[in-house]
N, C-alpha and C positions, 0 to 999 in steps of 0.2 A: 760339205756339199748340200745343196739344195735344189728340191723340184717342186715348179710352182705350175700348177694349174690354173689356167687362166681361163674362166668360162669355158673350162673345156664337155665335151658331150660327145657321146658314142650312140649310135643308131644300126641296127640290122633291119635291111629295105627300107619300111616305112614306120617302124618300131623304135622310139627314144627308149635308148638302155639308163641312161644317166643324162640328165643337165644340166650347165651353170655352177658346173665346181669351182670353187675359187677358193685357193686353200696349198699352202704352202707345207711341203715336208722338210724338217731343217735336220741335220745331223747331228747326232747324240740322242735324239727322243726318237720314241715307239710309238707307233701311228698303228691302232688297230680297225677297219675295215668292215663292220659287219653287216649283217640282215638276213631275212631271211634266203630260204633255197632257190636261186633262177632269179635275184634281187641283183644281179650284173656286178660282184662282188671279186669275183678272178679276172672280168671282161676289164673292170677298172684297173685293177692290179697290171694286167700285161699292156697297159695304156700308158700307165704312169713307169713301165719299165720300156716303154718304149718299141715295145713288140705287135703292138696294135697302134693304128692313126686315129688319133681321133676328127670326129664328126664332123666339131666345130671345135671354137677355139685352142686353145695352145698348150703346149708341155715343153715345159725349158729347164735345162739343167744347168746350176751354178755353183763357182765353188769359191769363196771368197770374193763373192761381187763381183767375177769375171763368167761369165759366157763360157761352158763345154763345148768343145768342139764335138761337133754329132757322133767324128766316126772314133772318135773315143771312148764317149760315153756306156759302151758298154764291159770296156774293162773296167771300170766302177762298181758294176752291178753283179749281184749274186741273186739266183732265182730258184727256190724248192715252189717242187708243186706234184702233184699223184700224180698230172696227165705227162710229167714229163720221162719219159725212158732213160732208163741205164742201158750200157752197153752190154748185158749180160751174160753175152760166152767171154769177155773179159772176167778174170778174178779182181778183188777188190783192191790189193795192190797194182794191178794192171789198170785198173779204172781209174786209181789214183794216181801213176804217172801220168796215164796219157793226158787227162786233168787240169794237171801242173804244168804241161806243156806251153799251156794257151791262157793261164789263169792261177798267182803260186799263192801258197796257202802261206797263214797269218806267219812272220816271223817268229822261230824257233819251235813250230810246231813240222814235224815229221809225218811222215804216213804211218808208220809204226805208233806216233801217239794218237795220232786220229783212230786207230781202229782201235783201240785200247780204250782208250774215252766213250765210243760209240761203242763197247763192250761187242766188239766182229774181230778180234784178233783172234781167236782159234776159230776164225774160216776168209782167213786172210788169201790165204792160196784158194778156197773153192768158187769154183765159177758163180757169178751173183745170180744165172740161173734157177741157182738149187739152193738160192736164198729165200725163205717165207719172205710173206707181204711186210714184217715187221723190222726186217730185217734189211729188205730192200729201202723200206721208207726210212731207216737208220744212215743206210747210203747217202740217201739224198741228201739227208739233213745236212751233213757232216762234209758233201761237197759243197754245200752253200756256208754254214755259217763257218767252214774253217777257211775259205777262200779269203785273202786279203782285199777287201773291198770296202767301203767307206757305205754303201749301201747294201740291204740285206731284205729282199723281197719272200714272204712267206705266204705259200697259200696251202690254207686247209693243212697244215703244217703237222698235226699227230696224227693225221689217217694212219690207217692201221696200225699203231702203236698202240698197247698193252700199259696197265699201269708202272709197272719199270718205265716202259718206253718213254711216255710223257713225263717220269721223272727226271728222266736226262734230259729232254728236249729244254725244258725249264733251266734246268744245270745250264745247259750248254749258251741258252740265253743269256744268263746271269754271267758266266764266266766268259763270255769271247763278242759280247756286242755293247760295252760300257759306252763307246766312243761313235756307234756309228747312226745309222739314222736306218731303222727297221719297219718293216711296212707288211701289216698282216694282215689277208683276208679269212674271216673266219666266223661262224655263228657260236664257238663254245670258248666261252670265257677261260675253261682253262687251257684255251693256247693265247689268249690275250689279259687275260687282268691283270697282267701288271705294268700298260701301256699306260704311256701316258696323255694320249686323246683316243678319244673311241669316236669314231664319224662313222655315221648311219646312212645305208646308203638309202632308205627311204627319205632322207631329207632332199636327194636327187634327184626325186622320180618326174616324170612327164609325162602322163598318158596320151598326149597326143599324138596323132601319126604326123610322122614328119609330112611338109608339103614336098611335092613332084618339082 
């Protein structure tokens, strides 16, 4: 699968977030995202996954030369990020079927090995409520990268994770995204060095106010 940006650009009111992206994400490479803080780095990311419209020009998803059909394209996609909520008076196994429901996780991989992997299986049954911050972002992770999806959106990807924590996260890149096309926004290299392009989102910028 592939997503191409074509001169695409995002604006809040009269504020360019981003312009003139042109730049293609292909499947199997790591496409890492960065710059500094309020540099429109997550704003891009939920654009290129299709959850924001952009400004100006286009976001097209392809997958061997052929054209996505729109209302597809998001069972393709898998999306971690801090602003997004778990359901938390759900337990973790309860958060992982309901999950599975609508989105099934990588071939021969169980909920039992996922919380095992993400080391949360003795609090498999406890409601994700009474899960710390570190343990919650363990969640996330673990519903995005074990979800069978051919795309794998990561924002700000180790918040509150712990040196273990971003040991596994690491792990978990290396082990279950060989084949897919990963897309990270991030300013700390150790959730991205071992991408294989880094784009800056200062090379996008505009200061201009957009015209009325």
């Amino acid at each position: 699968m592939t997503i191409s940006a074509t001169d695409a650009g995002k604006r809040f009111n009269r504020e360019w977030i981003f312009r003139h992206i042109q730049q293609d994400f292909i499947q199997g490479r790591k496409y890492a995202i960065t710059g500094p803080n309020g540099s429109g780095k997550s704003t891009l990311l939920q654009v290129l996954a299709g959850a924001l419209t952009p400004s100006e020009g286009s976001i097209s998803y392809s997958s061997d030369g052929a054209i996505i059909d729109p209302e597809s394209q998001f069972s393709k996609m898998s999306f971690c990020a801090p602003y997004l909520e778990l359901i938390e008076e759900m337990t973790a196994l309860e958060f992982l079927s309901f999950h599975q429901q609508f989105k099934s996780f990588i071939p021969g991989i169980t909920q039992e090995i996922i919380l095992l992997e993400t080391g949360l299986a003795n609090a498999a049954k406890k409601q994700i409520r009474y899960y710390s911050s570190g343990m919650k972002q363990r969640m996330k992770l673990a519903q995005a990268i074990f979800t069978d999806t051919p795309v794998l959106f990561l924002d700000e990807p180790c918040t509150n994770l712990d040196k273990s924590g971003i040991a596994l996260y690491r792990q978990l890149i290396q082990t279950h995204t060989k084949n897919r096309l990963v897309v990270i926004s991030s300013n700390d290299e150790a959730e991205y060095d071992f991408c294989d392009n880094i784009l800056q989102m200062t090379d996008w910028k505009n200061t201009q106010p957009a015209r009325s």
